[in-house]
N, CA, C and O of each residue as an XYZ file, in Angstrom:
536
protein
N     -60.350    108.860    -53.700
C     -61.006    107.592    -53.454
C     -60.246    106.792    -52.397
O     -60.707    106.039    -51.539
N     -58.914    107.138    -52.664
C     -58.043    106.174    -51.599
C     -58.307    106.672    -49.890
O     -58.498    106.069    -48.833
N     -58.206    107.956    -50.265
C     -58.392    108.729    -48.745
C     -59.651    107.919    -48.695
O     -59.387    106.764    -48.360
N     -61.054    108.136    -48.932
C     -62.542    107.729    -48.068
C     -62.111    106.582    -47.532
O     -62.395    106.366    -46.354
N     -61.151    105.372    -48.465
C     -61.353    104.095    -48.038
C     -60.257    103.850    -46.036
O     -60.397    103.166    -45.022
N     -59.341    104.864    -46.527
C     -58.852    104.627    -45.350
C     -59.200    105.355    -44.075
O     -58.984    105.152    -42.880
N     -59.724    106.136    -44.668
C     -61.302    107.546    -43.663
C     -61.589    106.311    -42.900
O     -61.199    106.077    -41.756
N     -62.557    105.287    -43.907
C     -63.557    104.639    -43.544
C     -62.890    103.659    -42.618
O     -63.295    103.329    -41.503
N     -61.661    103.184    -43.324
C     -61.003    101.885    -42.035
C     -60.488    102.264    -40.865
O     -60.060    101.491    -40.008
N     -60.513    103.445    -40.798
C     -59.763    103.890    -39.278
C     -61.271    103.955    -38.280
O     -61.407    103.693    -37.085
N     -62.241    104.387    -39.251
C     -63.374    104.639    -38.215
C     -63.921    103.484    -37.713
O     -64.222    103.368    -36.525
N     -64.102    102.448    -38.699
C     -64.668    101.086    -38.086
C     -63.576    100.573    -37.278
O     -63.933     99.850    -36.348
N     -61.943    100.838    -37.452
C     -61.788    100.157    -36.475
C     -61.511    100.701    -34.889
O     -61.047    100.025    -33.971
N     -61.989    102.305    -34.835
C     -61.858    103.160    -33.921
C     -63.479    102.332    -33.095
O     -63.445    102.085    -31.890
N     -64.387    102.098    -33.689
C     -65.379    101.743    -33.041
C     -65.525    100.379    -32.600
O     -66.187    100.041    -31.618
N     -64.890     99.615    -33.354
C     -64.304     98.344    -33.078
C     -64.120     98.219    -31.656
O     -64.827     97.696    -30.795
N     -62.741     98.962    -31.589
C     -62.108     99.360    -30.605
C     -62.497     99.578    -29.538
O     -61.939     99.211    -28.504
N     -64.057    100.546    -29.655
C     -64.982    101.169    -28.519
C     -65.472    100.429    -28.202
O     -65.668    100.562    -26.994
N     -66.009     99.280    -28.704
C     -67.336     98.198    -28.680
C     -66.635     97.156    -27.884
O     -67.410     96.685    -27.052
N     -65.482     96.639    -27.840
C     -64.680     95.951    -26.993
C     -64.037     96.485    -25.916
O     -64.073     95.899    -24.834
N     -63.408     97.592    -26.070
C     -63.367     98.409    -24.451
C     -64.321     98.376    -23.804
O     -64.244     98.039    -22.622
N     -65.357     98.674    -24.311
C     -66.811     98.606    -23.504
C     -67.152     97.238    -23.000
O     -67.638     97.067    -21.882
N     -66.917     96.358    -23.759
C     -67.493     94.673    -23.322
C     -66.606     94.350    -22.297
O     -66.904     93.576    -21.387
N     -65.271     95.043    -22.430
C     -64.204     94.301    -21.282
C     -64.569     95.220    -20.040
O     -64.537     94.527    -19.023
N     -64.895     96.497    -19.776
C     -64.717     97.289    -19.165
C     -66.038     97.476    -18.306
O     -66.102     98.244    -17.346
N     -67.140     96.644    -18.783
C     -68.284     97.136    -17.989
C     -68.193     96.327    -16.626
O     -67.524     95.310    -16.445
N     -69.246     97.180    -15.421
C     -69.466     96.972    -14.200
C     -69.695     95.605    -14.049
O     -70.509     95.122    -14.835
N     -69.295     95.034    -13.420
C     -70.106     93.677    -12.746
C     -71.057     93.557    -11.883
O     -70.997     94.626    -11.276
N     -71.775     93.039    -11.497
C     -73.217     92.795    -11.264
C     -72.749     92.312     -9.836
O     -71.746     91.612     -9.692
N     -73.671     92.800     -8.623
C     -73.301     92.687     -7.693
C     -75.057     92.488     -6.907
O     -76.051     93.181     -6.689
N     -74.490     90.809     -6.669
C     -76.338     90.261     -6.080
C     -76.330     90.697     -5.208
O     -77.465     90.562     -4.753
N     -75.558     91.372     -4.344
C     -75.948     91.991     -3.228
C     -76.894     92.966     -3.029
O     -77.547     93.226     -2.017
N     -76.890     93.480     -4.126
C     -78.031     94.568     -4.453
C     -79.395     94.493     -5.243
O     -80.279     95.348     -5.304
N     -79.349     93.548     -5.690
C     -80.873     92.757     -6.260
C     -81.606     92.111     -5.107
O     -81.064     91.511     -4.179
N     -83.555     92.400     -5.359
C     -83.618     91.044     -4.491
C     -83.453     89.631     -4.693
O     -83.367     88.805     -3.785
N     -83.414     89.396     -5.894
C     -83.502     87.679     -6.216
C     -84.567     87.219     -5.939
O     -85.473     87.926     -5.498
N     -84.668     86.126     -6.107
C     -85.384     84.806     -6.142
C     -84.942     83.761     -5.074
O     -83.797     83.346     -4.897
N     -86.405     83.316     -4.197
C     -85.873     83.067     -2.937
C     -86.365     81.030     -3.238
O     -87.499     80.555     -3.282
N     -85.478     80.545     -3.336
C     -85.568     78.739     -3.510
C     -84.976     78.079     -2.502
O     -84.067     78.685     -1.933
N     -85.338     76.643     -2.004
C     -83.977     75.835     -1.317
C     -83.457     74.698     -2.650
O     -84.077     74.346     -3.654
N     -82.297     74.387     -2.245
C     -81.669     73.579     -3.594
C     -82.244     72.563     -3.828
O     -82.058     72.037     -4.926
N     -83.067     72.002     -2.941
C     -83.935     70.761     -3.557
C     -84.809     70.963     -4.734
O     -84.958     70.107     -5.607
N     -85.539     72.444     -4.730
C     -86.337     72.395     -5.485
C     -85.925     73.226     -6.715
O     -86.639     73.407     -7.701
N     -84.420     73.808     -6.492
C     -83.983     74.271     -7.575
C     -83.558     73.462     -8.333
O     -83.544     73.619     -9.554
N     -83.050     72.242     -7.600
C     -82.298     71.333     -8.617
C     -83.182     70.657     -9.219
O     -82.933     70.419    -10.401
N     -84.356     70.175     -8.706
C     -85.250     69.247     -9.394
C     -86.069     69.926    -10.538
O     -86.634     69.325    -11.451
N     -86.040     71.304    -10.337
C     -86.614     72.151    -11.671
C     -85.838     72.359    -13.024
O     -86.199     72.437    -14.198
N     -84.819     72.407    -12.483
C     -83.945     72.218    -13.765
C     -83.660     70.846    -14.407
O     -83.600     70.802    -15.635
N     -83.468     69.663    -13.650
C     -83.082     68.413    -13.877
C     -84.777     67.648    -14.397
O     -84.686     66.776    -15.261
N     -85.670     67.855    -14.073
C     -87.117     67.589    -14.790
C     -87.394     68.646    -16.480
O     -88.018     68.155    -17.422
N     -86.773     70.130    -16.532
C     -86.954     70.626    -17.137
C     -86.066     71.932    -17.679
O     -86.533     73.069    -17.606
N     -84.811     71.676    -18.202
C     -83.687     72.758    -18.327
C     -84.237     73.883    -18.851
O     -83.959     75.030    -18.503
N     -85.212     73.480    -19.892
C     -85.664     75.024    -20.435
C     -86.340     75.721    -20.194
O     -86.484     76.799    -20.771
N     -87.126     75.206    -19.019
C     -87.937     75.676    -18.116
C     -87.180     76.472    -17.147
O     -87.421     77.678    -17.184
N     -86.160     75.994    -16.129
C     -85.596     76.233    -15.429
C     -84.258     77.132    -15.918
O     -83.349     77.553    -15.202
N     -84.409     77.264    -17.146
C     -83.432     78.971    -17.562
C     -84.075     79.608    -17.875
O     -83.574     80.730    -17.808
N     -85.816     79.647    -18.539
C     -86.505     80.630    -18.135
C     -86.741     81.860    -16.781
O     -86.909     83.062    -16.576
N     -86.596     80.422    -16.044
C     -87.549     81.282    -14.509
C     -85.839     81.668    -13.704
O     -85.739     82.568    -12.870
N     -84.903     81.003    -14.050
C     -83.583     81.509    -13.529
C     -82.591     81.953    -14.000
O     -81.813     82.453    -13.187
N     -82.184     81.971    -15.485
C     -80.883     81.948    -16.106
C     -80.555     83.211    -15.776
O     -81.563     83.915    -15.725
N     -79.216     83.984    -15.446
C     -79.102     85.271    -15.662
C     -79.930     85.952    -14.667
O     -80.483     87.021    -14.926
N     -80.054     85.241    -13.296
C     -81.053     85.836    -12.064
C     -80.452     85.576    -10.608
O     -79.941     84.625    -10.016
N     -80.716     86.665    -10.383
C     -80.106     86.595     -8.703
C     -81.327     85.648     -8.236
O     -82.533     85.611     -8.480
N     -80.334     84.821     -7.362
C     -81.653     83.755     -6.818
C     -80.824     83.385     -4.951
O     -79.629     83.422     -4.659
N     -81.369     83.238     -4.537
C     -81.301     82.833     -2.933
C     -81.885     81.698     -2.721
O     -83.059     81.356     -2.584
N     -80.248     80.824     -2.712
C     -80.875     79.196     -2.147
C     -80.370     79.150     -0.528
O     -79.664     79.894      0.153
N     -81.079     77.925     -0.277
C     -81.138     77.848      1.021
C     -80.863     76.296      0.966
O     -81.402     75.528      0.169
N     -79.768     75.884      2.121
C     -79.915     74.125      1.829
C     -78.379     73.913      3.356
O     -77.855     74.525      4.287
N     -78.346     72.795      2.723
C     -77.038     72.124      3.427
C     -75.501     72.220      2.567
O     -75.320     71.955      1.379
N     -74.815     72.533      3.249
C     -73.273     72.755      2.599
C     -72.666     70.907      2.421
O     -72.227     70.264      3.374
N     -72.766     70.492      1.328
C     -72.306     69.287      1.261
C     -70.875     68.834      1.087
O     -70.298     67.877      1.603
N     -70.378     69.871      0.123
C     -69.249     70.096     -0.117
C     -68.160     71.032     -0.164
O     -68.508     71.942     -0.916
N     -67.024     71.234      0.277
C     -66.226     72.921      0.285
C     -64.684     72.709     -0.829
O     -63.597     72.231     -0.506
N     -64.971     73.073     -1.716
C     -63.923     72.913     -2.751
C     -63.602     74.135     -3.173
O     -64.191     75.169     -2.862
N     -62.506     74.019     -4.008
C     -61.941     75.208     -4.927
C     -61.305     75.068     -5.864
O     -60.282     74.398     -5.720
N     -61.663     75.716     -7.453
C     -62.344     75.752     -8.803
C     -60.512     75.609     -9.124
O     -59.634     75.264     -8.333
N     -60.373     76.089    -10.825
C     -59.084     75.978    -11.272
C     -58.462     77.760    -11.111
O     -57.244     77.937    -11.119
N     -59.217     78.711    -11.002
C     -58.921     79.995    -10.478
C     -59.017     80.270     -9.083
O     -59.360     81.356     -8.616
N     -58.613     78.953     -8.236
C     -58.353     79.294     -6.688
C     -59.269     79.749     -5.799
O     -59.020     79.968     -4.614
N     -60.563     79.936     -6.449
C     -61.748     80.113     -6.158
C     -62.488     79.213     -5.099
O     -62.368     78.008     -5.318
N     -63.415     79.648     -3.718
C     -63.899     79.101     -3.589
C     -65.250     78.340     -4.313
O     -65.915     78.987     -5.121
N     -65.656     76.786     -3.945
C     -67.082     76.470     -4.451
C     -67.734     75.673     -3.074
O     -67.252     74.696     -2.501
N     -68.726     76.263     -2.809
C     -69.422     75.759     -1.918
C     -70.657     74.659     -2.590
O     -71.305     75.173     -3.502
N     -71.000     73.349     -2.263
C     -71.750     72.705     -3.229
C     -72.896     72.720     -1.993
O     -72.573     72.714     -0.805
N     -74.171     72.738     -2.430
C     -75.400     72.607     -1.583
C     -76.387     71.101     -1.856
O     -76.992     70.651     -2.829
N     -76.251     70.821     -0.991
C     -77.153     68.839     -1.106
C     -77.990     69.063     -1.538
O     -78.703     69.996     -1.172
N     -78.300     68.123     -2.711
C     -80.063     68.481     -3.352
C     -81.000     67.259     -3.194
O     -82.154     67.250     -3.623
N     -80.478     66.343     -2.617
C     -80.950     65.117     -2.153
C     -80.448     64.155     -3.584
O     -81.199     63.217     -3.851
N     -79.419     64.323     -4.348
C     -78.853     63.565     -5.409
C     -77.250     63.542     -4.762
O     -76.564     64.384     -4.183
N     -77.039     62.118     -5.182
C     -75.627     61.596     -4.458
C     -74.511     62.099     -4.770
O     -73.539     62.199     -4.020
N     -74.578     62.416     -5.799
C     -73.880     63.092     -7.162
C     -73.833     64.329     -7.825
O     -72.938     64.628     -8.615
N     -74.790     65.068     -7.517
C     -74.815     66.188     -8.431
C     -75.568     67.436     -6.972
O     -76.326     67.115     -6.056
N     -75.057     68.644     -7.241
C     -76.229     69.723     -6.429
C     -76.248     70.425     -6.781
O     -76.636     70.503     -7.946
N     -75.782     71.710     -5.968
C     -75.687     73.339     -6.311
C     -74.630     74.042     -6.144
O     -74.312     74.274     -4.978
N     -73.876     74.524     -7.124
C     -72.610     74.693     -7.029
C     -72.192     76.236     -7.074
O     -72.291     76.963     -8.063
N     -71.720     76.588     -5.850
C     -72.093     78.532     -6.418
C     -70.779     78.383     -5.580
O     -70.680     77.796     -4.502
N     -69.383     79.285     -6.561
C     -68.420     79.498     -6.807
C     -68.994     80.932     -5.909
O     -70.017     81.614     -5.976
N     -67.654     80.971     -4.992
C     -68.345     82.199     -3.788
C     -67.055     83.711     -4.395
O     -65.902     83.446     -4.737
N     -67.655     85.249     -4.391
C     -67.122     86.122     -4.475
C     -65.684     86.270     -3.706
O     -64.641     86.747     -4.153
N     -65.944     85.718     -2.423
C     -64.797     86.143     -1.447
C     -65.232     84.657     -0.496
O     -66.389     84.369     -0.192
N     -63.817     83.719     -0.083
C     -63.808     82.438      0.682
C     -65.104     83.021      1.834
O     -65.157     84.134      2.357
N     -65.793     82.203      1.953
C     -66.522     82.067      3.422
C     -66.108     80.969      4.543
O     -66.469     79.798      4.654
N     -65.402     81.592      5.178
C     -64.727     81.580      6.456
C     -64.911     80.672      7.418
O     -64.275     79.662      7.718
N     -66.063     81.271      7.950
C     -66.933     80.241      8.583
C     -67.730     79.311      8.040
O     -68.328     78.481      8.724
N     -67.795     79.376      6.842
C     -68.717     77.789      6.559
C     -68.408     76.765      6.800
O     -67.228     76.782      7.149
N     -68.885     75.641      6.821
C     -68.111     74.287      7.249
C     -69.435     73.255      6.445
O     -70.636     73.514      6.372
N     -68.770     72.182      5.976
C     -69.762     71.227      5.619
C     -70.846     70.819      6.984
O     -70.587     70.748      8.185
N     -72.197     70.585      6.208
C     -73.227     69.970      6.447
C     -73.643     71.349      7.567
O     -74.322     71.068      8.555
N     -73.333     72.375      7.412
C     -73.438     73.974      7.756
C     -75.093     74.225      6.584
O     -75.205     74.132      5.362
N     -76.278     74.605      7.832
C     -77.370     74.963      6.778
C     -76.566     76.004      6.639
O     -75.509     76.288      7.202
N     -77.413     76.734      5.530
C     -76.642     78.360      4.831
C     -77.655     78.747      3.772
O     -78.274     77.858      3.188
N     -77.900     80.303      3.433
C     -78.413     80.798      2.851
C     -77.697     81.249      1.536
O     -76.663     80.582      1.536
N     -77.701     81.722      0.857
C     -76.504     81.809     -0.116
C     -77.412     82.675     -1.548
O     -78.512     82.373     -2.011
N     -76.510     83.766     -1.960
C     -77.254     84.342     -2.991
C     -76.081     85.018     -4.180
O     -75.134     85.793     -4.052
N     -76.836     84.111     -5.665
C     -75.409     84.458     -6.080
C     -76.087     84.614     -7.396
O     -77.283     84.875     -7.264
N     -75.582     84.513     -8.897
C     -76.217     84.501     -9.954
C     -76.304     83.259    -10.809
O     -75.226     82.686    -10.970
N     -77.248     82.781    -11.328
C     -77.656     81.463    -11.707
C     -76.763     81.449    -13.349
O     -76.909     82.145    -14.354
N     -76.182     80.746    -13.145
C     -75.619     80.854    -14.777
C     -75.520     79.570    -15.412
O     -74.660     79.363    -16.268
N     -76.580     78.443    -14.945
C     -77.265     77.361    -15.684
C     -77.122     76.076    -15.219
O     -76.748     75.872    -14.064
N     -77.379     75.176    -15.993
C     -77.107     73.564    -15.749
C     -76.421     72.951    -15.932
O     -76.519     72.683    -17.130
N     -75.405     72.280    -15.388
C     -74.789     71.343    -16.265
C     -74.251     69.825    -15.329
O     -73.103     69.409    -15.174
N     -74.822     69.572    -15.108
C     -74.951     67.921    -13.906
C     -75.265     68.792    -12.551
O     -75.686     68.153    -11.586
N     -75.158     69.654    -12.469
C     -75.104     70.984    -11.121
C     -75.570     72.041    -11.299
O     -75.094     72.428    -12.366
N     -76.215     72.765    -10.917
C     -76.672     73.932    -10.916
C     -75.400     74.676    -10.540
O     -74.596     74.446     -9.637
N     -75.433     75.836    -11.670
C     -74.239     76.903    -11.347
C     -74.700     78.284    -10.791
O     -75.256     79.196    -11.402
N     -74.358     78.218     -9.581
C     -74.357     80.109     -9.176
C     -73.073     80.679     -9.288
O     -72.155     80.014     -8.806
N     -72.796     81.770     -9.818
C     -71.131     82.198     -9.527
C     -71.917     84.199     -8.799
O     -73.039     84.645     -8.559
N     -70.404     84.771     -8.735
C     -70.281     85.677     -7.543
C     -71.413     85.681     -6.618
O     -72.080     86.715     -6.587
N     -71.771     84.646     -5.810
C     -72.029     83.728     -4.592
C     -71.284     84.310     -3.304
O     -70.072     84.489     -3.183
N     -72.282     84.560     -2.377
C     -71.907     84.752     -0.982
C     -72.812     84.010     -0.217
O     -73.834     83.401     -0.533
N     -72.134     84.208      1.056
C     -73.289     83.594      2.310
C     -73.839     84.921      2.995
O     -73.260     85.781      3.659
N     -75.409     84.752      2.523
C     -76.228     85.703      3.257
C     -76.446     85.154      4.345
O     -76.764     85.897      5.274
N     -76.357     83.787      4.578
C     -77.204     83.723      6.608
C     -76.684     82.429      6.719
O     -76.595     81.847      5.639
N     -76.255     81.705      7.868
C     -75.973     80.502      8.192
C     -77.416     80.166      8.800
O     -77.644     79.051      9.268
């Protein structure tokens, strides 16, 4: 009886084991290879900010391609670039944390930009974000 029980605890935690190697270990998602969803940030932002649950329907978890003005050029607490895109709000836009610094961008730079939508929160979040087109 003693053996099954410790049979049994080595196996759950052998799979344990598997089920988290696996969660840490899988591929990352690379928008470069999706087509996405083609928006400019005005109308991304106003879809979400009129309607969040609407606007993680049609985007959450989606390669999307905004298009707008570079308002702001910052970088996150992981040294990261964030490029912010004007949404015609004084305060708040589109904030897509870029894969690799973009170089040439420069504020008030139009730009195309395609990254993955990962929700709302005073800003629209894109993260692994690049510049597809100035």
């Amino acid at each position: 009886m003693k053996l099954k029980i410790v049979i049994s605890a080595i196996v759950v935690l052998l799979v344990a084991f598997g089920i988290v190697y696996f969660l840490f270990n899988k591929p990352h998602r690379n928008p470069g290879t999706e087509a996405g969803i083609s928006i400019n940030a005005y109308d991304l932002f106003r879809q979400y900010e009129e309607n969040e649950d609407l606007g993680n329907a049609r985007y959450l978890d989606k390669v999307v391609r905004v298009s707008g003005r570079i308002s702001e050029i910052t970088e996150n607490q992981e040294h990261e670039q964030v490029l912010t895109l004007a949404t015609g709000n004084a305060l708040f836009g589109i904030r897509c944390t870029m894969q690799t610094p973009a170089a040439t961008a420069h504020v008030n730079d139009s730009v195309s930009i395609k990254g993955i939508c990962t929700g709302f929160l005073t800003d629209v979040i894109l993260t692994s974000a690049f510049v597809e087109s100035k």
